[in-house]
C-alpha positions in Angstrom: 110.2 158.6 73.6 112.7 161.8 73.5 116.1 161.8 74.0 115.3 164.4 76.5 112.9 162.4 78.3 115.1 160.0 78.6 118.2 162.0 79.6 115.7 162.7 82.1 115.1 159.2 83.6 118.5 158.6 83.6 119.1 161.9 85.4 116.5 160.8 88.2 117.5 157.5 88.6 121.2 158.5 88.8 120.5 160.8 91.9 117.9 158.2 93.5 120.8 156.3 93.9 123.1 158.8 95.1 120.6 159.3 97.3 120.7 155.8 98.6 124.3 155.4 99.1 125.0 158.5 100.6 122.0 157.3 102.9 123.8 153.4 103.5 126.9 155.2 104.1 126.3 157.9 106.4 123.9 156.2 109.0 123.1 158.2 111.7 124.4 156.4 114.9 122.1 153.6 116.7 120.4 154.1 119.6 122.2 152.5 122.7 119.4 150.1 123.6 118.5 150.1 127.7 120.7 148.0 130.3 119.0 144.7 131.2 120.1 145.3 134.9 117.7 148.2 135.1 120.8 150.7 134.9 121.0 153.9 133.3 121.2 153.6 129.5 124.5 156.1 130.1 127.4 155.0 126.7 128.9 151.9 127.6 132.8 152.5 128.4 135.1 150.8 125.8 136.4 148.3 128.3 132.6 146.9 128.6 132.6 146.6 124.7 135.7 144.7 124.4 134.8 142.7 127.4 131.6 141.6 125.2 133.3 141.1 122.0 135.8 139.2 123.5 132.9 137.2 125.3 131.2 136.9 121.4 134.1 135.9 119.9 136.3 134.5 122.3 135.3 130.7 121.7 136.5 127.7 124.0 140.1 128.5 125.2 140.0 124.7 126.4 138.8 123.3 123.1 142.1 122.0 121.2 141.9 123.5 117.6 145.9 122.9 116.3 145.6 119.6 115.5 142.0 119.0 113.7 141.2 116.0 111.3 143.9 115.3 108.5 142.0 116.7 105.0 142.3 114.7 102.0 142.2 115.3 98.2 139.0 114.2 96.7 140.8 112.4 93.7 
């Protein structure tokens, strides 16, 4: 194989890949899936999203997670 050949593979590959990151990176924005109540599929407003993260991640507020089970060494 030539060294040009091969400059050229290296060439291709390199922008394939540029290609692909620029792609991963820049993603075009999701589409905002319809409202299960039938509603209109209108942006949700940002106190609805934090309302559902905080729903997501929230956890149990009653659940006692200060004082868990004592950890000890394995030797």
């Amino acid at each position: 194989m030539s060294a040009r050949l091969i400059f050229t593979l290296i060439a291709v590959m390199v922008v394939a890949s540029g290609l692909v990151v620029a792609r991963w990176i820049v993603q075009p924005a999701p589409a905002t899936l319809p409202a299960a109540d039938g509603a209109s599929g209108a942006a949700t407003t940002d106190a609805a999203r934090r309302e559902r993260r905080e729903d997501f991640f929230g956890g149990n507020a009653e659940r006692d997670i200060r004082s868990g089970q004592e950890m000890k060494p394995r030797w």
